[in-house]
C-alpha positions as CSV (number, residue, x, y, z in Angstrom):
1,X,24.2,134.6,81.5
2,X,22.4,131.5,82.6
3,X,19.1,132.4,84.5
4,X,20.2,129.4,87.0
5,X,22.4,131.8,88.3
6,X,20.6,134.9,88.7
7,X,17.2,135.1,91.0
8,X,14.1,135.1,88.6
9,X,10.4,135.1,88.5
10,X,9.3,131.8,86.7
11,X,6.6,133.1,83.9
12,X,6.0,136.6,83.3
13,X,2.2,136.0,84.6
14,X,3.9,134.8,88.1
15,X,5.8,138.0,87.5
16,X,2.4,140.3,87.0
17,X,1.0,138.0,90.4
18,X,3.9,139.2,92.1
19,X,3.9,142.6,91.4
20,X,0.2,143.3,92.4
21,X,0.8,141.5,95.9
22,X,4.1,143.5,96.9
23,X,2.6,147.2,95.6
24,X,-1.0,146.2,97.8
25,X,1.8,145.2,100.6
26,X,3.8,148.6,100.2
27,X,0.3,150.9,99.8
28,X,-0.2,149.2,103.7
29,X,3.1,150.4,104.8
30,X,3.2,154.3,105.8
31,X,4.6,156.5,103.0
32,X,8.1,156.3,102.5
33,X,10.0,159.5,102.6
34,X,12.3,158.6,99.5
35,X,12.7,155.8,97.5
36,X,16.4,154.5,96.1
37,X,17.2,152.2,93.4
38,X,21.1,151.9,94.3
39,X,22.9,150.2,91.2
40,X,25.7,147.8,92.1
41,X,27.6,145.3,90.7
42,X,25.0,142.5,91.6
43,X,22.2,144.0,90.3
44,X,19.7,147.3,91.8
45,X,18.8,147.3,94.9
46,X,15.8,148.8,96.3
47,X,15.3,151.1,99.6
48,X,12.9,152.5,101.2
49,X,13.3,155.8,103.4
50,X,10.7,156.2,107.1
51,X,11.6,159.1,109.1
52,X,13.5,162.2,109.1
53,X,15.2,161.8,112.5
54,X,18.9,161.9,113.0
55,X,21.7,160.1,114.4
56,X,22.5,156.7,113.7
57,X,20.3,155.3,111.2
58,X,18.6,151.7,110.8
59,X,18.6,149.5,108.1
60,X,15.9,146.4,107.9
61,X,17.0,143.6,106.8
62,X,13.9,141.2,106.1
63,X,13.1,137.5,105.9
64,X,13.2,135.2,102.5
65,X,10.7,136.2,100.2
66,X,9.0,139.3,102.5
67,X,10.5,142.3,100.9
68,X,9.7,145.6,102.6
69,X,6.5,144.4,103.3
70,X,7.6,142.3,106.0
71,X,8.2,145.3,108.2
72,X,4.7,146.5,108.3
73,X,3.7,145.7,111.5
74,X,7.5,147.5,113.1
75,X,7.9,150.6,110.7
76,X,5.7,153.1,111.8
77,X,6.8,152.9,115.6
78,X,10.6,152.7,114.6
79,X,10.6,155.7,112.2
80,X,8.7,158.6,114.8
81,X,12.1,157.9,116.6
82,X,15.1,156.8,113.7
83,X,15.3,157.7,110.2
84,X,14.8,154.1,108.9
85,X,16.0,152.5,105.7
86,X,14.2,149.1,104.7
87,X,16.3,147.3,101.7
88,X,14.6,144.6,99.4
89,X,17.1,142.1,99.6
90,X,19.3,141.2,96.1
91,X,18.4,138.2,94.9
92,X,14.8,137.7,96.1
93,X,11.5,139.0,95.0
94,X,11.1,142.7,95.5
95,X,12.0,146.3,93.9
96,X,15.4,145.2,93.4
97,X,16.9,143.3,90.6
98,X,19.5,141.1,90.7
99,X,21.6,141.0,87.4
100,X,24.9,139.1,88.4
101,X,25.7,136.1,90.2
102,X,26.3,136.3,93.9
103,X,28.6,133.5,94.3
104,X,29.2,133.6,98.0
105,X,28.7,135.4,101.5
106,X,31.5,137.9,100.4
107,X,29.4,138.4,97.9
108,X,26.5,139.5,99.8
109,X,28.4,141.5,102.3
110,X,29.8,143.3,99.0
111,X,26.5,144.6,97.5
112,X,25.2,145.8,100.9
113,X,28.5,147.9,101.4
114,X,27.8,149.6,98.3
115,X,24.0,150.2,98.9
116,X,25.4,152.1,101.7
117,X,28.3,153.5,100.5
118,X,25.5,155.4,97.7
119,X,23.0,155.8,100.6
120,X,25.6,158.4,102.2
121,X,25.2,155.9,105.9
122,X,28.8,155.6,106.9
123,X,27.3,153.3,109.9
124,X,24.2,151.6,110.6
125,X,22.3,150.1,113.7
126,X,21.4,146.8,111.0
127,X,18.3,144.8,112.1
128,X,17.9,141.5,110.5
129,X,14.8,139.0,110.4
130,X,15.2,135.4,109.8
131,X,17.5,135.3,106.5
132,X,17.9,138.9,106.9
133,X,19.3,138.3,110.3
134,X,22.2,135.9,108.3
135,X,22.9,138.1,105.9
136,X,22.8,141.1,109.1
137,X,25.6,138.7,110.8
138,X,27.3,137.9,108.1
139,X,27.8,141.8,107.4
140,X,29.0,142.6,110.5
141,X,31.5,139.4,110.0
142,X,33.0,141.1,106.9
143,X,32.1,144.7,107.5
144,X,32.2,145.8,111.0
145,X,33.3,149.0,110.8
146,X,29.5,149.9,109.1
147,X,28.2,148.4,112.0
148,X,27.3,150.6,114.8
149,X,24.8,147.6,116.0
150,X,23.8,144.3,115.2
151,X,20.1,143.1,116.5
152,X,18.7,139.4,115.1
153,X,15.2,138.3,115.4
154,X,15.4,135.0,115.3
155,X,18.3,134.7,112.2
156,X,18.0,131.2,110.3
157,X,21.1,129.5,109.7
158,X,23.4,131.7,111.6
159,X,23.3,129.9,115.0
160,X,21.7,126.5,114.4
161,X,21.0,124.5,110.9
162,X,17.2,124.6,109.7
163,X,15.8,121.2,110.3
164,X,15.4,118.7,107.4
165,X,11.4,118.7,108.7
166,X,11.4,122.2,107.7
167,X,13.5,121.8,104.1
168,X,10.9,118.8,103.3
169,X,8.3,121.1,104.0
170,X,9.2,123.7,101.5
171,X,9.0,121.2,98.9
172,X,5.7,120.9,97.9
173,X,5.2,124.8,97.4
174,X,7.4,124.8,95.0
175,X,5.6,122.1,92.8
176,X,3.2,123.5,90.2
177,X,0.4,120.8,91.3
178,X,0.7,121.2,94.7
179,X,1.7,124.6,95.7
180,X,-1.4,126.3,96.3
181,X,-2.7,124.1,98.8
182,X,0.9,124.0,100.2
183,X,1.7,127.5,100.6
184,X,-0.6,128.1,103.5
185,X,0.0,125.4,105.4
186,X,3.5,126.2,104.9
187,X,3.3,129.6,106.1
188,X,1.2,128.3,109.1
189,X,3.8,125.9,110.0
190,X,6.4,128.8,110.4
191,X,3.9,131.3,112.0
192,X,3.0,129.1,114.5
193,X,-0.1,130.2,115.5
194,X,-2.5,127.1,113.3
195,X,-3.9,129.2,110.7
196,X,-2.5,132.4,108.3
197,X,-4.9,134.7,106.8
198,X,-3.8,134.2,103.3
199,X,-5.5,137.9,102.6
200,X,-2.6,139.6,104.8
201,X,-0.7,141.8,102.8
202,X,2.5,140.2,104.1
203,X,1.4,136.6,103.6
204,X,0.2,137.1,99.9
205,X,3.5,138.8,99.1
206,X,5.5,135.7,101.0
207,X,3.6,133.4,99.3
208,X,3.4,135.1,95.8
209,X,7.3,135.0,96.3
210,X,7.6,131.5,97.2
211,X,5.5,130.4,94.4
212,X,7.0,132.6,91.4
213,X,10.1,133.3,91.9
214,X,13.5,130.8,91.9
215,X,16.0,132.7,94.2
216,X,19.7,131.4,93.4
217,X,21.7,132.5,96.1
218,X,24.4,130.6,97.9
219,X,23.3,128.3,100.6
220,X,23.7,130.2,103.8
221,X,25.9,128.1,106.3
222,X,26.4,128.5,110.1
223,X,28.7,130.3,111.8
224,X,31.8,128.8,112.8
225,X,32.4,129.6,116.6
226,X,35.5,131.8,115.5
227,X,33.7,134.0,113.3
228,X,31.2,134.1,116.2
229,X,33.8,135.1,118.3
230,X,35.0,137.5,116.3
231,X,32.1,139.7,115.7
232,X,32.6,142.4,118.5
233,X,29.8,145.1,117.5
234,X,27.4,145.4,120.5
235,X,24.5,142.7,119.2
236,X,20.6,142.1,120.4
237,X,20.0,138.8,119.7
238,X,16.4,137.1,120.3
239,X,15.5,133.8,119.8
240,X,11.8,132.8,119.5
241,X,11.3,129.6,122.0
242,X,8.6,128.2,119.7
243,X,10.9,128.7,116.3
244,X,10.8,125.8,113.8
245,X,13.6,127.0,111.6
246,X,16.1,125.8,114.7
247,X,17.1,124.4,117.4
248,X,16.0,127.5,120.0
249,X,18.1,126.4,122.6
250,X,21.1,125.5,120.9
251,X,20.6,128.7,119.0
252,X,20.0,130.8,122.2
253,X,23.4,129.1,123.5
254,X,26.3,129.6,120.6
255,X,25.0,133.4,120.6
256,X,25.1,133.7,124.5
257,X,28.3,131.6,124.9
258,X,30.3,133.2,121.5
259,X,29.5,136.3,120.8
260,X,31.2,139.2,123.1
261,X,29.1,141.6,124.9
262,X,26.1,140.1,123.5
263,X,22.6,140.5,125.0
264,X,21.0,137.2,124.2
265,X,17.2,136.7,125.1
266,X,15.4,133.8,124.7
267,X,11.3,134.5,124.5
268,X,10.1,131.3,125.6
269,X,6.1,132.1,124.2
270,X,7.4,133.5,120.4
271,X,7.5,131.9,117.3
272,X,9.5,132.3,114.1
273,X,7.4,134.9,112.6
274,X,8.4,137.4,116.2
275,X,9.1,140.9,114.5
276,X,4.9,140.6,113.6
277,X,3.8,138.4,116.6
278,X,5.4,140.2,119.3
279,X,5.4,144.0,117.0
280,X,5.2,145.7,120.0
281,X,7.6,144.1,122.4
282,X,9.8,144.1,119.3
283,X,9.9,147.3,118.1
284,X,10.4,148.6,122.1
285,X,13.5,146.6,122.5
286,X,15.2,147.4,119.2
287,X,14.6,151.2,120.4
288,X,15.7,150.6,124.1
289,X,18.7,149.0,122.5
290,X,19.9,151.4,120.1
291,X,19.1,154.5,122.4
292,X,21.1,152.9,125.3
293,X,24.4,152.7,122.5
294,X,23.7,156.0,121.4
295,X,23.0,157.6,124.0
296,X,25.3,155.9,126.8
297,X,22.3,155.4,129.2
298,X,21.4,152.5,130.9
299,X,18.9,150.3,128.5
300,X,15.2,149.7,129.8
């Protein structure tokens, strides 16, 4: 099977480089109460376990190239309250291995449902981050009945097409002469707040991701208004007002005006990188949310 196909790390040094950034990034995270490498016909995917609580489990869904790690700044406060189940994406850098070709969104619906299927979660509050927050939507397109709630934090290419300003960007850290002075500046562009501390455990495991590894996963598209329409499992959807992955507005107005019963918020001050920016905020409103469906009381 051609490697074109399947995600890959690019040398087996880039590999190593890898692999010390995302195990500094997980020793930051609290201990995980199990850890699950779920086989599937894509590949292994990797899960973490945070809490012992019951009811209605969560299951993190995080941003291109952040793996678990992404979630350090939310897990903590989530887990004293949910039992919380964090998934390296299939196909990216990460504890899970991709082995197969994932050839479209079905695809990618398909490998989650068996992840959970082995998981023993018959239905999941799903949070999804940027890409995760696609490939959150796009679950709850195809699977709704493992849905008990959707919440996006600001999902690329679900409401609104990334800009070409943003592809163009992109380009340079992917170039071997270029990429190291690139990376930061990249990752500043989409935090939005001028500068990243490149020692972050969550920025060296983004950029050690972006650098090393060649994801090939299908292009992830829009949603049509009628598969907006059609996605009827109560949804949280927040738009950062200061993204640069999409239109804001525009984004803020297909998920308000399309999706049934949604509560869409648009948080004029946030930019892409909200589930870190705005932790707190974040991780209050995914609670509030989630309690109020569970608990038929009225949401703070």
């Amino acid at each position: 099977m051609s490697s074109a196909k399947i995600g890959h790390f690019t040398t087996p040094a880039g590999h190593a480089q890898f692999e010390r950034a995302y195990e500094q990034g997980m020793r930051a995270l609290p201990e995980p109460a199990d850890r699950h490498d779920v086989p599937t016909a894509f590949g292994r995917v990797r899960v973490y376990r945070f809490g012992d609580a019951g009811g209605v489990p969560l299951v993190l869904l995080h941003g291109r190239n952040g793996t678990s790690v992404m979630w350090r700044p939310n897990i903590a406060a989530l887990a004293e309250r949910r039992r919380v189940f964090s998934v390296d994406l299939l196909g990216e850098p990460g504890g899970s291995v991709q082995t197969a070709p994932v050839r479209d969104a079905g695809d990618q619906a398909a490998w989650l449902t068996e992840t959970l299927e082995e998981l023993g979660v018959q239905a999941a509050h799903l949070v999804g981050m940027s890409m995760g927050g696609w490939a959150a939507c796009n679950y709850a397109v195809r699977a709704p009945r493992r849905v008990a709630s959707l919440t996006l934090l600001d999902p690329a290419s679900t409401f609104a097409r990334i800009p070409l300003g943003a592809v163009l960007r992109t380009i340079p850290t992917l170039l071997p002469f270029t990429a190291d002075r690139a990376l930061p500046r990249f990752l500043a562009y989409v935090d939005g707040q001028g500068k990243v501390d490149v020692h972050d455990p969550v920025a060296r495991v983004i950029a050690a991701g972006m650098r090393h590894y060649r994801v090939a996963l299908p292009l992830p598209q829009p949603f049509s208004d009628d598969r907006l329409r059609s996605i009827r499992v109560p949804s949280l959807v927040v738009i950062a007002g200061r993204s640069v992955m999409h239109d804001p507005r525009r984004a803020f107005r297909r998920a308000q005006d399309l999706m049934p019963g949604v509560r869409a918020e648009l948080w004029p001050e946030a930019t892409h990188a909200v589930s870190g920016q705005c932790a707190e905020k974040v991780n209050a409103r995914i609670l509030s949310f989630v309690d109020h469906l569970d608990r038929d009381v009225p949401a703070l």
